[in-house]
C-alpha positions in Angstrom: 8.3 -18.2 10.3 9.1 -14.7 12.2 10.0 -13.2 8.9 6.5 -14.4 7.4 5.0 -12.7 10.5 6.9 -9.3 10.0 5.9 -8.8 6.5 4.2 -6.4 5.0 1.5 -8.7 3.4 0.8 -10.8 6.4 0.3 -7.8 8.9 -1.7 -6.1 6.2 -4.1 -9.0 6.2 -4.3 -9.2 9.9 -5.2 -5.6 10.4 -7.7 -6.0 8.1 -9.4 -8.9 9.8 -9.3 -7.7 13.4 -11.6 -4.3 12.1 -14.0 -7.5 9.7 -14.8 -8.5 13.4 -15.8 -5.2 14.3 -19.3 -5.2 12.4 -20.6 -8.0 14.8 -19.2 -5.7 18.1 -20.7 -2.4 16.6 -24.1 -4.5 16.3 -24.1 -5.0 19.9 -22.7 -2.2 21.7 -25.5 -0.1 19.5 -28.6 -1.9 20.9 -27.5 -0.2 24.6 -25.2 2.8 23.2 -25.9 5.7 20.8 -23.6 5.7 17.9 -21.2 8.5 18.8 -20.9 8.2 22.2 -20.3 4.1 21.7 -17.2 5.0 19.4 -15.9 7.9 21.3 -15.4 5.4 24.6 -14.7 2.6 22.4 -11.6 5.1 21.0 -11.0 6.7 24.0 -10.4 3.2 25.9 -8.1 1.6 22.6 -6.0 4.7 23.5 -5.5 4.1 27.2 -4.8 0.0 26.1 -1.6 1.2 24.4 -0.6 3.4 27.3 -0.8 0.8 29.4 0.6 -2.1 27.1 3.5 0.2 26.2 3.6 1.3 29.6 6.4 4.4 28.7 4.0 7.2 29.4 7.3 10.0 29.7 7.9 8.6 26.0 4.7 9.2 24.9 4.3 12.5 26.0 7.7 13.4 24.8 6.5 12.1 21.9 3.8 13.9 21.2 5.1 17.2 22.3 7.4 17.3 19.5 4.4 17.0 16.9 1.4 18.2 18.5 -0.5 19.6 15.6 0.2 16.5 13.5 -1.6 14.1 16.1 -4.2 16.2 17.1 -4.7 16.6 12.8 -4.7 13.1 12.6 -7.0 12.5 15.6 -9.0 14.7 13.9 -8.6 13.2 10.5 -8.6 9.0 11.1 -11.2 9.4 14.3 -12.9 12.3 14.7 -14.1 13.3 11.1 -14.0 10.2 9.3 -16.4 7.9 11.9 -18.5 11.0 12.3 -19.2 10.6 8.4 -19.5 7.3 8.7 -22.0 7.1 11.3 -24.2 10.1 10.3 -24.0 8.9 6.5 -25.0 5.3 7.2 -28.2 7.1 9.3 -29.0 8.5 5.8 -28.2 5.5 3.0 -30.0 2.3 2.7 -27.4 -0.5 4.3 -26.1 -2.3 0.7 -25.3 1.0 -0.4 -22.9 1.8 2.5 -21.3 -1.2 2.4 -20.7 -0.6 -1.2 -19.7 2.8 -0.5 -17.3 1.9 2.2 -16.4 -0.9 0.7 -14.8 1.0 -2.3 -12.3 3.2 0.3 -9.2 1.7 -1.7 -10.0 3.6 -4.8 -10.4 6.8 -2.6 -7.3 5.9 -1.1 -5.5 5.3 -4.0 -7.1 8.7 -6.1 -5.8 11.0 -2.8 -2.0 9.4 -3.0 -1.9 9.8 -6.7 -2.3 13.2 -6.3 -0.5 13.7 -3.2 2.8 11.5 -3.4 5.2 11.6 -6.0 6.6 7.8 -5.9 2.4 6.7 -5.6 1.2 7.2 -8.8 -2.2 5.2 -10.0 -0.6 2.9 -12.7 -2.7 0.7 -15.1 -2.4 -2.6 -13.3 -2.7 -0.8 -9.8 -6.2 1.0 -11.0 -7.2 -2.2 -12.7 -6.9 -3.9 -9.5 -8.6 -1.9 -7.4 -11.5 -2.0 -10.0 -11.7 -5.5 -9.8 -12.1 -5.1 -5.8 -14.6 -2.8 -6.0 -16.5 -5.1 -8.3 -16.0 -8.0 -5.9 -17.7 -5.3 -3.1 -20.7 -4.7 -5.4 -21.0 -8.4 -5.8 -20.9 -9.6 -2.5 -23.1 -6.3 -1.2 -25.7 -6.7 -4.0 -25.9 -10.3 -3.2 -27.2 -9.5 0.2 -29.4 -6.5 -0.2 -30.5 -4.2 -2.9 -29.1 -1.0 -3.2 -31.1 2.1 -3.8 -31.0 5.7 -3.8 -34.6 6.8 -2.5 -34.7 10.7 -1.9 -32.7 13.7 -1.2 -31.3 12.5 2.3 -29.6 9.7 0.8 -27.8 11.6 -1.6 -26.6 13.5 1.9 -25.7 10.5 3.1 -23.6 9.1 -0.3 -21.8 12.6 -0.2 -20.7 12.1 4.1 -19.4 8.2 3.4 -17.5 10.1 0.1 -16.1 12.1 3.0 -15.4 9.4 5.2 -13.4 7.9 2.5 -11.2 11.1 1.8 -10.6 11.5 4.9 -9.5 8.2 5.4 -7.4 8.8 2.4 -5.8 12.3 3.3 -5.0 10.6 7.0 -2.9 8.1 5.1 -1.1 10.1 3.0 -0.3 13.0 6.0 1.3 9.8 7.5 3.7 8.8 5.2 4.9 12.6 4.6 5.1 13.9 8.6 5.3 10.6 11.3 8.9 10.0 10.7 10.6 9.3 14.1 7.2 8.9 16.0 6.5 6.0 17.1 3.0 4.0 15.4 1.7 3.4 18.7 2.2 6.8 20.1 0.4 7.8 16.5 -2.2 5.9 17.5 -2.7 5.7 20.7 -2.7 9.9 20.8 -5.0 10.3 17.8 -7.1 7.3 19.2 -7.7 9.2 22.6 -8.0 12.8 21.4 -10.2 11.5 18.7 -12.2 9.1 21.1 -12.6 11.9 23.7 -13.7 14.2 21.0 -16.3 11.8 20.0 -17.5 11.4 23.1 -17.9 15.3 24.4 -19.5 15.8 21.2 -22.1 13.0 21.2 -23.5 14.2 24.8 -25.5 17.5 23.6 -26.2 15.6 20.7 -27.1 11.6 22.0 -26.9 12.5 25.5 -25.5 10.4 28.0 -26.5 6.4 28.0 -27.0 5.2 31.2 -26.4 2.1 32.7 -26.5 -1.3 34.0 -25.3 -2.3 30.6 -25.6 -6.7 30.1 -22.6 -8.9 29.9 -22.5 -8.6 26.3 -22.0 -5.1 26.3 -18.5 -5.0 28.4 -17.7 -8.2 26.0 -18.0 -6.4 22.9 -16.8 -3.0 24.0 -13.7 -4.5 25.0 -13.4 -6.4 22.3 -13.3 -3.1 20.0 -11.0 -1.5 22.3 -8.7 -4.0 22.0 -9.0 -4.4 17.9 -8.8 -1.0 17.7 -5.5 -0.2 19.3 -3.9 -3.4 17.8 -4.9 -2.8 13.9 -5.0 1.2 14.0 -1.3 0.7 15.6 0.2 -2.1 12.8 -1.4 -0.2 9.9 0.7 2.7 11.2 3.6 0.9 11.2 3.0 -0.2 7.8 2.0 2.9 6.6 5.9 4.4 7.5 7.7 1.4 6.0 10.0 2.0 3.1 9.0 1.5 0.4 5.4 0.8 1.1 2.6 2.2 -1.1 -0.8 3.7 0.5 -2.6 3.0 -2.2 -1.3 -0.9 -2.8 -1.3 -1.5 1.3 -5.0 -0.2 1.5 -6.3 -2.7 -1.5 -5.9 -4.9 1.1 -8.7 -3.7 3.1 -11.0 -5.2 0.4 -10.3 -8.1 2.5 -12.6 -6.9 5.5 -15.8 -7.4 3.9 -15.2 -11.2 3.0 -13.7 -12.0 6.6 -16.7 -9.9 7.9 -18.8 -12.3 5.7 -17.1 -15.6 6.3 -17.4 -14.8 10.6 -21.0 -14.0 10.2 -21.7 -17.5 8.5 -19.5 -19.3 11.4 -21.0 -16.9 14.4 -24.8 -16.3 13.4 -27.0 -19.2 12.8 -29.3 -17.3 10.1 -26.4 -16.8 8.0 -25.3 -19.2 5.1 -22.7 -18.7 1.9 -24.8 -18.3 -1.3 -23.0 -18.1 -4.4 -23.5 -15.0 -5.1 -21.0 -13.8 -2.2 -19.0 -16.6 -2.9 -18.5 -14.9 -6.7 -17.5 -11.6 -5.2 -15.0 -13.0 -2.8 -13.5 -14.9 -5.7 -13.2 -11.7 -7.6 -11.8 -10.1 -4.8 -9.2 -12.6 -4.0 -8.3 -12.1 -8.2 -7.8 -8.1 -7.5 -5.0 -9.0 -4.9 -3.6 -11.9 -7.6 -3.1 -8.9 -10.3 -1.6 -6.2 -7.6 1.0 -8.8 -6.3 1.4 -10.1 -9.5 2.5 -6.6 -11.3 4.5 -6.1 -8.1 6.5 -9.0 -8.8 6.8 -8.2 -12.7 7.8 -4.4 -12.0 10.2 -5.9 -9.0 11.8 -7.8 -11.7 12.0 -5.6 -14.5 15.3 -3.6 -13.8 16.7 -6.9 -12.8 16.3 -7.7 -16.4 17.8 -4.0 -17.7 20.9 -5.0 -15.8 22.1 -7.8 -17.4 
């Protein structure tokens, strides 16, 4: 059972559902908090959390004084730039087509590693996968809402979620080439608060600052990010340095968020109900993850075969 628990497939999918419950936090924390300056604290607290949790502050600052341009690029990279993107692109794109959008990050993912590392190279089945996935995301988006391109501003918008995904992307890869010996959570909880605190300073001259008393609700679902945030930014770090792991193979399993994110809204919100239509795309979805662990398993036993 621990072994099951340590794997590379199991903590995938667990990292991808704790940031699926993330849409139904975001929705709350914005109705009292600007955008920016919502995910800058949020950051900036998920940080902190690890400090605290860890509670080896001399290691962490040893830590990151050996690589301090590689966590302040990363802070820079997987906070800073790509949710200021994604927040100023979804201000800009109708809501189906930014879900389709960010939906579709694997590909991005995949696109940046093929051209960045040598042993992650897009292969048939691998690109056939993800294609499947991003099908599944149309599916299930197009299902919900239609998506439409309306004027000049949203084509702003598609180019800033583009971005968000690259950078998302380029973060992943600058992982797996320059984080050996640091520790995930000093990765993350370093980028998390220079990132977060980055956010936040910016946000002010541009949001201002939200003032308070914020309702119950609030604190619940602000802690509720911070928390999720330090926990799945920490494991997908951890993943992301394994041997042998792939970017581009571990991130097709973020095509899992938007079905988890789907399947809590029907349980949590009383207007929401499964139509068949999302049903379809989280059936196609789950098939995209069948062919990628499937022609794992074939090429895992291929020189097996050359050897006898």
């Amino acid at each position: 059972m621990l072994k099951i628990l340590k794997s590379t497939t199991f903590l995938a999918i667990f990292a991808s559902w704790l940031w699926s419950t993330a849409f139904v936090g975001v929705k709350i924390g914005l109705e009292y908090h600007s955008p920016l300056q919502f995910a800058g604290l949020r950051f900036f607290i998920s940080g902190l959390l690890l400090l605290v949790f860890f509670g080896k502050p001399r290691v962490f600052l040893r830590e990151i004084k050996k690589q301090p341009v590689f966590v302040l690029l990363i802070a820079l990279l997987q906070i800073f730039l790509q949710y200021a993107f994604f927040y100023m692109g979804l201000d800009f794109v109708p809501s189906a087509l930014g879900a389709m959008l960010i939906g579709a990050s694997p590909l991005f993912v995949a696109v940046v590693a093929h051209f960045s590392l040598s042993n992650d190279r897009m292969t048939f089945w691998k690109m056939f996968s993800i294609a499947i996935g991003v099908l599944g995301i149309v599916v299930i988006t197009l299902g919900r809402s239609k998506a439409e391109v309306r004027g000049e501003y949203e084509w702003l918008g598609i180019l800033f979620l583009i971005m968000n995904n690259l950078f998302s992307g380029f973060s992943n890869v600058l992982i797996v080439k320059r984080s050996k010996g640091m520790p995930a959570w000093v990765l993350s909880g370093g980028s998390l608060i220079i990132g977060g605190l980055a956010l936040f300073l910016v946000s002010l001259p541009v949001e201002g600052l939200a003032s308070g008393p914020f309702p119950r609700d609030y604190y619940l679902a602000l802690g509720w990010l911070s928390f999720l945030s330090a926990a799945a930014f920490t494991i997908w770090f951890s993943l992301i340095k394994r041997p042998g792991v792939k970017v581009s193979e571990l991130n097709v399993w973020k095509f899992l968020i938007p079905v988890s994110g789907a399947i809590l809204s029907w349980v949590l919100i009383a207007e929401e109900q499964p139509d068949w239509i999302s049903v379809t795309g989280m059936l196609i979805i789950a098939s995209s993850l069948v062919v990628l662990n499937l022609s794992n398993y074939w090429r895992s036993r291929r020189p097996r075969h050359h050897e006898k």
